[in-house]
N, C-alpha and C positions, 0 to 999 in steps of 0.2 A: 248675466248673459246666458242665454240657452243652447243647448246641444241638439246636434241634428236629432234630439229623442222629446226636445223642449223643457230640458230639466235644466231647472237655474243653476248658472253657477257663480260665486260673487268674483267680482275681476279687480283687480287694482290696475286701473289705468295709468296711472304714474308709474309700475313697476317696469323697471330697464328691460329691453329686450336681454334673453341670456345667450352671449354671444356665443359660448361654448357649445349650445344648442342649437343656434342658427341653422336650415336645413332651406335647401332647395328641393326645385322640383325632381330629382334625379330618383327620389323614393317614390314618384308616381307610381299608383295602381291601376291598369284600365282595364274594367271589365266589361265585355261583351255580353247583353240578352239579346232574343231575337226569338218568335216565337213559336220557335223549334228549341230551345232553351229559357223558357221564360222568366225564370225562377233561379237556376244553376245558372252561373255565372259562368265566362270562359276569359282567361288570363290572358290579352294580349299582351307580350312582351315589346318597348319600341327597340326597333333594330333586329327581331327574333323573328325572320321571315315564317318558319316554322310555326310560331304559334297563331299567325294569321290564318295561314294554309289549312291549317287545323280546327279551326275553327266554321261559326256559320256566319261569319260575316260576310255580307252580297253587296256587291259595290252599286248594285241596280237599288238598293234600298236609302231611303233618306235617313240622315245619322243625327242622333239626339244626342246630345251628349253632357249629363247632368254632374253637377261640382255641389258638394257638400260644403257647410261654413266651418267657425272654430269649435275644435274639441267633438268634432264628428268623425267618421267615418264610412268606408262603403256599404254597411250594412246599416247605417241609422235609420230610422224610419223614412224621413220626407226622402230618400232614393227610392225605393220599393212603390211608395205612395204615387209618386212622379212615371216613374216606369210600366206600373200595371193600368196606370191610364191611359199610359201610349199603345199597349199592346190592346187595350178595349177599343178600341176605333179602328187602328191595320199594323203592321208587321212592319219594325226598322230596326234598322242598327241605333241600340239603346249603350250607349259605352256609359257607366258609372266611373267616376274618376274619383279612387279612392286617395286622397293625402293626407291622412289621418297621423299620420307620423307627424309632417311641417304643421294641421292644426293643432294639435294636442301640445300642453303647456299653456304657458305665460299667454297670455291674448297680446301682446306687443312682441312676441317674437315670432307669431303665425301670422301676424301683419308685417310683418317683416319678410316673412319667405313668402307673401301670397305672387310678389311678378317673374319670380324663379318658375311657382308652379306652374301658372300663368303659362309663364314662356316654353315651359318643357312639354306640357300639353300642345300648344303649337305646333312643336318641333315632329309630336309622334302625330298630329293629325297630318301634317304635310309629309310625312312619311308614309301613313297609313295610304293616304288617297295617290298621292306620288307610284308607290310601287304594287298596289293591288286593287286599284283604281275608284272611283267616285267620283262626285261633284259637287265643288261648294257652293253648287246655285242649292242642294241638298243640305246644307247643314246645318246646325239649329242648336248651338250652345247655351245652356241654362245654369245660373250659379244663384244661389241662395247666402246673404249676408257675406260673406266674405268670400265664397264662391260666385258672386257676384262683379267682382274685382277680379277672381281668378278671370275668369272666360273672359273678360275688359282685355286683360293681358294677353290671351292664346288670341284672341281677336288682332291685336294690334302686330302680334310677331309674324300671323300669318297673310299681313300686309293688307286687313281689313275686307276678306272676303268672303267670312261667314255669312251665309243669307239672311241668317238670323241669328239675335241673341236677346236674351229675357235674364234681367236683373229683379230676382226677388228679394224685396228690400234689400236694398245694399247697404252693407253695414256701413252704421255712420261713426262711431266714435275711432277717432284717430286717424279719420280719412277726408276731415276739412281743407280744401289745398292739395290733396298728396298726389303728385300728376299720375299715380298710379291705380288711380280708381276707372271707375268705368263710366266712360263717356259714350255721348252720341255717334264721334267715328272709329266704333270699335270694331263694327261691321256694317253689314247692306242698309238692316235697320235693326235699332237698337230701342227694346222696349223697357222700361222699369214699373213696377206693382210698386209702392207705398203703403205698407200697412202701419209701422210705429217709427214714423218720422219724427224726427229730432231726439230719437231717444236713442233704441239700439239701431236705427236706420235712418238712412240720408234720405231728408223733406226735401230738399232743393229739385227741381227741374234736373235731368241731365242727360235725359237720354234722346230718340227723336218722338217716341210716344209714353208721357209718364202716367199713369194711372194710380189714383186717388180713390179707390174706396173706401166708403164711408168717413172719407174725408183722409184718409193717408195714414194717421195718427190714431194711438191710443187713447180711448180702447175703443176697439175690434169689437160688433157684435158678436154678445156672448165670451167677452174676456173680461176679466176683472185686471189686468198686468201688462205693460210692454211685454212678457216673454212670449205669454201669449200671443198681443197683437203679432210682434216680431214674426213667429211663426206661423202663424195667419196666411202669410204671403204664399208659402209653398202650397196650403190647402186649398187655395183659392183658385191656383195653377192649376193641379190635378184637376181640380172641378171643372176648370175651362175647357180642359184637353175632351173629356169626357161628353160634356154636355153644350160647351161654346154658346152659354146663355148670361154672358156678362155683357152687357153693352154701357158702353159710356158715353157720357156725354160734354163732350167741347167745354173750356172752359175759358173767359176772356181774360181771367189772371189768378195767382196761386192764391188768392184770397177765396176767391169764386171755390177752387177746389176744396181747399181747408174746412170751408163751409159746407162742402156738397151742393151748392146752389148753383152747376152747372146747366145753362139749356142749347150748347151749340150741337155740331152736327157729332152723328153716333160715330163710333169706332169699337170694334169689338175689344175685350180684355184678355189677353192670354189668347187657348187654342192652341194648334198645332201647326198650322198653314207657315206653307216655305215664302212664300209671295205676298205675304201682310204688310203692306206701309202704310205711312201714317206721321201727322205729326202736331202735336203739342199736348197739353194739360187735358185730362180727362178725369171726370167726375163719375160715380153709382154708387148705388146702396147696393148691398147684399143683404143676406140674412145669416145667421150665426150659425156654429156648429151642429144645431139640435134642430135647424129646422130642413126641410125636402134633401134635395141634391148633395149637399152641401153634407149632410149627417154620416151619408151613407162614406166618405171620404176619409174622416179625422173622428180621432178619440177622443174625450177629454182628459186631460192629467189632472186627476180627481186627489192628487195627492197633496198640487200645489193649487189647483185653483177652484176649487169647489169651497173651498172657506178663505177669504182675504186675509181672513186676523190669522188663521194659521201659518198662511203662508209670510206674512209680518215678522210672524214670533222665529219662523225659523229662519228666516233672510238674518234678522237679529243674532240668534245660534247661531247663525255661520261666521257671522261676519266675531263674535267672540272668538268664538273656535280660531279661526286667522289673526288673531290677533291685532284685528282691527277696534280701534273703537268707536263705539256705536254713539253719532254724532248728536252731543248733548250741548257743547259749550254754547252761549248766546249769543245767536248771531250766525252760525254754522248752518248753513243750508246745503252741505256736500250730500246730503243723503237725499235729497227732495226730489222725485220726479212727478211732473205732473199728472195728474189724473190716480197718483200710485198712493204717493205719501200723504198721509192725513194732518202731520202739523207741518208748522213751517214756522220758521223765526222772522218777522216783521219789525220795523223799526217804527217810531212815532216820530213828531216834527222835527224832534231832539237829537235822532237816531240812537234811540233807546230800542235796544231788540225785548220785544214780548213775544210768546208764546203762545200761536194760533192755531187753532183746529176747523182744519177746513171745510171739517163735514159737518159741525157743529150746527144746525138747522137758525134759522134766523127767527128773530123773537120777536112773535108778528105782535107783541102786547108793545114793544118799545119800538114798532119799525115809526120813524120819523121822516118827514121832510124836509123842505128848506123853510116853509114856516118861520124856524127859530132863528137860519141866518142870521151874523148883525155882520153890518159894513163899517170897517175901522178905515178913515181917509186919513191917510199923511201927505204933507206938503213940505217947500224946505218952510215954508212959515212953522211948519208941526211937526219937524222933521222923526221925533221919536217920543210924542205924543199923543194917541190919535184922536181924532173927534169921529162921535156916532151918527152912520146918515142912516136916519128909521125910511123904509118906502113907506111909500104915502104921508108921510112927516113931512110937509115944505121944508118946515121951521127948519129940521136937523140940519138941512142943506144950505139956507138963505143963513143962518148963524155960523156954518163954517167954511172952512178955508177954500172949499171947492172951485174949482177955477175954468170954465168951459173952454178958453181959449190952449188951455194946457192937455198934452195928450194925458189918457188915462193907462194906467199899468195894473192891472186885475191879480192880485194873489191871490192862490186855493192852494190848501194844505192838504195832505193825503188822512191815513186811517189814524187814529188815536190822537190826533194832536186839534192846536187850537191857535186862536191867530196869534197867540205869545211864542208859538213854538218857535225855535230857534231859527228854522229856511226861513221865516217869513222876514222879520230884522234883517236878515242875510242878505237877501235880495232889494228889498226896500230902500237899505241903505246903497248895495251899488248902484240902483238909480238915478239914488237924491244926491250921489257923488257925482254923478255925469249932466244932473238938468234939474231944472225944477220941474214935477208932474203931479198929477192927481193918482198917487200911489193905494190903493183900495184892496185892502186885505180884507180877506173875506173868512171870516171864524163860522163855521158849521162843528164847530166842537161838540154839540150834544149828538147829533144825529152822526159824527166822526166815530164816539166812543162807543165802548163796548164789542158784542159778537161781531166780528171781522165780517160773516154775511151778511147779518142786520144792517151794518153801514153802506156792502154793497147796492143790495136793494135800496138804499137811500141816496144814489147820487143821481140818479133821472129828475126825482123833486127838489133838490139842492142846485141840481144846474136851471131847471127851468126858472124856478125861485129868484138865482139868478139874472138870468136871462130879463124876465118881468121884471126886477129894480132898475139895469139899465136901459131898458126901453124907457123907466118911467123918468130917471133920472135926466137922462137925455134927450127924454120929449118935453121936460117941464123945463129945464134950467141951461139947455145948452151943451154943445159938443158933437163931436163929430165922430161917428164909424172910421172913419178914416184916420181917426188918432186914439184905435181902441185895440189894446194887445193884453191879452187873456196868457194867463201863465199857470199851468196846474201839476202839482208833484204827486206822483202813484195815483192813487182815489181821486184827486183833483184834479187831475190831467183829464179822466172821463166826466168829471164834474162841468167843466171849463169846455168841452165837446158840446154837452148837455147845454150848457149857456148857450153857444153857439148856433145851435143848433133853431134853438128858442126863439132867436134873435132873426131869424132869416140869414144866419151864414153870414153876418153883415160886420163884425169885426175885421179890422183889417190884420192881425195875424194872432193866431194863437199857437200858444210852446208847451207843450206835455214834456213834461220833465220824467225820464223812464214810468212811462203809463204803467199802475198794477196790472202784473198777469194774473193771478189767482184766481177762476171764477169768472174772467173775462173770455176765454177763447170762444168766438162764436156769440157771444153777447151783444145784440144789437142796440145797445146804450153805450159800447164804445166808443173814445175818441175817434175819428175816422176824417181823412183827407178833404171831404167834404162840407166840415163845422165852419169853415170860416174863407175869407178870403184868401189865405195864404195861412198852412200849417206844416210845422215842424215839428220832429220828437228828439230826443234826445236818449240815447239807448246805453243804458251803464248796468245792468241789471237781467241784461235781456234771458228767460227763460228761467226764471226763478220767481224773483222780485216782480221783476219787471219782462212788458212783451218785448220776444224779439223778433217781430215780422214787423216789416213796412206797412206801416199803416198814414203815412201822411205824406205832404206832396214832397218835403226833403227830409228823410231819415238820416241823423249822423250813430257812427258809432264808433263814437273813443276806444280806441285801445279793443274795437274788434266787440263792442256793444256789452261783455257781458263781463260774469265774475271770474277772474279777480283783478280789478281795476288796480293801476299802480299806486302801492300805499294800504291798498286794502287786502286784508285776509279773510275776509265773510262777505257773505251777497250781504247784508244788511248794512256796511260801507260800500258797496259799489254800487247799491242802489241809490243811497244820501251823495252818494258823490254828484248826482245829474245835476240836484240845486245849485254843489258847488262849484261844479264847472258853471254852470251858470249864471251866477254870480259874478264870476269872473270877469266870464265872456265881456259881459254886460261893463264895466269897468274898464278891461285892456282889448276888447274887441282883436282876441291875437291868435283864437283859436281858427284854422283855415283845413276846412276839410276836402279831400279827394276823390271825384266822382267813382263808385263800382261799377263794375260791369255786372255784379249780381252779388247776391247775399251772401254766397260763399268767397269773395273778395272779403266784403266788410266784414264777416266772422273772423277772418285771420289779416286783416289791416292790411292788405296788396292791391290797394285802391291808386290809380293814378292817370283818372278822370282830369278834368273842369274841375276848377276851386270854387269853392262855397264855404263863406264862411257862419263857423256855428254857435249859434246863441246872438249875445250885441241887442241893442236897444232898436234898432233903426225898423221902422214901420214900413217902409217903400219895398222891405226884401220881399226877393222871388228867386223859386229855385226849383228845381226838381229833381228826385233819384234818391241813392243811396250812396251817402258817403263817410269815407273811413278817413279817421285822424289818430294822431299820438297824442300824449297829454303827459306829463311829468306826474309825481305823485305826493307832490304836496302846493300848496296855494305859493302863489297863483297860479299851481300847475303848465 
């Protein structure tokens, strides 16, 4: 995590806040520029009539008032940066709010003091404007990561009547749920920037205008790292104040933004204006550090981010040095962030973790298709035998068990595995324990194996592959779309999309069992809401293994979607787990999910919507949203 100067520093999130240290706002610093002092700072004291008096603060001037995040202070850089932008355009009461005391430390005990600060800022702005007067149609509070929560706070104590306030990236970890972050009634109107969502900053919607450049998340042009992205957000700021050449654009949902592929109506980003409103999801490109406007603002830290493998090697040193260790065992994905880390521990059908490199270029001499597909059909006539249907083969089909009158149930197995792999029996057999059907595993095991990207580029011709056998099967021998459900684990979840897709949407439901993230965000061969008549995902993995955005028309998310599912200690069991819930489901149909009111509901399971329930055999289901359930931690959970 970075310091208001963007120097990483490694954090242990699980470490206890240190009560003993606990600190409120009461060590507040506010310091006065104005540009009769633009540079020297002046000490208002709250309560110290005197130091106002003394001062060049002018009640006729509009008041900006900037909050620094953890492990910063009033003199870090993104103040200065934020300040001398304000004073390039006109002359205000610029107050720097130093808490450098309550950030510094433990990161869970300066997330602990942030509604103290919060609140005691408050106290001295309704002091300040109270006795030496202003107006808060003039105010204009700005917090950066966890000063972003501060001002949420000073907003809400001072009964929600700041004109303005601007959330630069608001820090995200440890503030999923916490009612103490910063929301949309914090003040008049309440904006958020997005630069490294999901990482060190909150992706979610929350404010009344969110802003999405270059799609919200890391990386940032011109960043190789969340710290960078992270900090991005302040530079992007100053730039607006300075040049107010951001315009965004409308987006119809956070998918739209994620992507950048926004085209509704403009809304500017950042600036300085007291009477800005505005409201929903907003999309723009920028350009990175080095290039126009943009350059002349921010440095690069050439120490940590001008070579990645350096900065690798010492994240590594560090995290020795702390006595942490540097996450080897198999299956341990705690160290993994996307876009950042180059390997990742993956499981095969078995859930055997192997050892993948993500940047490993894909091996265009072995990229394969569906070509080699074979289709293994079980029945309870063949209940764990299968027979081979070849396309284009009548014979394989008129010789065996295949039944048109019976609905058909599609297996697809994720990376490295084959249709003996373990999910596939798993599921097969809960089934053939609830009905008789045309149970059709589907082995892509040659184009499955090897380089992890080599297989990605291989599930667009694996699924159409698909798709073209049962059109063909279904146009020569009988059956109906309407008794056709498509089931796909990580890799075959977008495999199983790809079918659909193929098919003209004509499946009556398809299940992605935690679809792979890796390589996927932004990949238009996704799974997507659209492949079929009715789709579901199943989210045990989400943001490692597996995606955790909604991508279909009912998302569930056990135990809050992601790792560490109960029972499991590595994403590479709470990824296998999706099968197994599924599995389940499919047999005691007893899993019953809780509609969200939004994504930050189902990350922390506070969902209590409409029931839907998740997984189950039955073709007729419909449903829509995002919903959060429990699950126990072991079978039949």
């Amino acid at each position: 995590m970075p310091d208001g100067d963007e120097v990483p520093h490694l954090v242990d999130l699980q470490q206890p806040a240190n009560e003993a240290e606990l600190r409120n706002g009461a060590n507040n610093q506010y310091w006065l520029y104005t540009r009769r002092n633009p540079t020297n700072h002046q000490l208002m004291r709250h309560n110290d009539a005197n130091s106002v008096r003394n001062s060049y603060y002018n009640s006729h001037l509009p008041i900006k008032v900037i909050v620094h995040g953890w492990n910063s202070k009033g003199s870090s850089s993104m103040n200065p940066k934020i300040r001398d932008a304000f004073f390039a355009i006109d002359d205000f009461n610029v107050i720097v709010v130093d808490w450098g005391r309550a950030a510094s430390g433990f990161y869970t005990t300066s997330v602990r003091a942030v509604p103290s600060v919060g609140q005691h800022l408050g106290h001295f702005l309704n002091w300040l404007i109270g006795n030496f007067g202003g107006n808060w149609s003039n105010v204009h509070l700005i917090g950066f990561s966890l000063g972003a929560h501060v001002v949420g706070n000073a907003g809400r104590t001072v009964g929600r009547r700041p004109a303005r306030i601007t959330g630069l990236d608001p820090a995200g970890p440890q503030w999923g749920g916490n009612r103490n972050a910063l929301n949309r009634n914090d003040g008049v109107y309440v904006e958020t920037i997005h630069t490294d969502g999901g990482l060190l900053g909150i992706f979610d919607p929350i404010a009344d205008a969110d802003f999405y450049p270059n799609g919200g998340r890391n990386s940032q042009p011109g960043c190789w790292n969340s710290v960078c992205s992270h900090g991005r957000a302040h530079g992007l700021f100053a730039a607006s104040i300075r040049y107010d050449h951001f315009i965004g654009r409308q987006c119809s949902n956070l998918n739209e933004a994620r992507n950048n592929r926004c085209n509704g109506r403009h809304h500017r980003m950042g600036n300085a204006y007291l009477d800005k409103r505005g409201y929903g999801l907003f999309g723009l490109s920028t350009g990175d550090r080095h290039n126009n406007k943009y350059k002349k603002l921010t440095s690069l830290n050439t120490v940590f981010l001008a070579d990645m493998k350096l900065f690798v090697a010492l994240s590594v040193l560090v995290a020795l040095a702390n006595g942490v260790t540097v996450p080897s065992t198999p299956g341990d994905n705690s160290h993994y962030v996307e876009g950042v880390s180059r390997y990742i521990w993956m499981p095969d059908g078995d859930g055997v973790p192997h050892l993948v490199d993500l940047q490993e270029p894909a091996n265009e001499a072995e990229l394969r298709n569906g070509a080699n597909n074979q289709y293994w059909l079980y029945t309870r006539r063949n209940p764990t035998n299968h027979q081979l249907l070849r396309h284009n083969d009548a014979n394989s089909v008129r010789n065996s068990n295949y039944n048109a009158r019976l609905h058909t149930k599609v297996i697809v197995h994720g990376w490295n595995s084959k249709g003996s792999s373990g999910m596939n029996p798993m599921i097969r057999d809960a089934f053939l324990a609830i009905g008789d059907f045309n149970v059709i595993v589907v082995d892509w095991g040659r184009a499955a194996s090897g380089i992890y990207s080599t297989s990605v580029r291989a599930v667009p011709g694996v699924g159409q592959h698909l798709g073209n056998f049962l059109n063909w099967l279904i146009g020569n021998f009988g059956g109906n779309w309407n008794n056709v459900h498509l089931i796909g684990f990580s890799l075959g979840a977008h495999v199983v999309g790809n079918a659909g897709r193929t098919v003209g949407r004509r499946p009556a439901r398809i299940t992605g069992l935690d679809p792979a993230g890796p390589q996927w965000g932004g990949n238009g061969n996704a799974l997507n809401r659209n492949d079929g008549v009715y789709v579901e995902t199943i989210h045990t993995d989400g943001g490692l293994l597996g995606i955790f955005d909604p991508i279909a028309d009912a998302d569930f998310y056990p135990n809050g979607g992601r790792n560490s599912q109960p029972g499991c200690m590595t994403s590479v069991c709470s990824h296998s787990r999706a099968y197994e819930l599924f599995a389940a489901s499919i047999r005691y149909d007893r899993f019953v999910g809780r509609q969200c009111s939004n994504l930050n509901e189902a990350r922390n399971n506070r969902c209590n919507g409409g029931q839907h329930r998740m997984g189950n055999a039955y073709l007729g289901k419909r449903g829509r949203g995002l919903f959060g359930l429990a699950t126990g931690g072991n079978w039949p959970f």
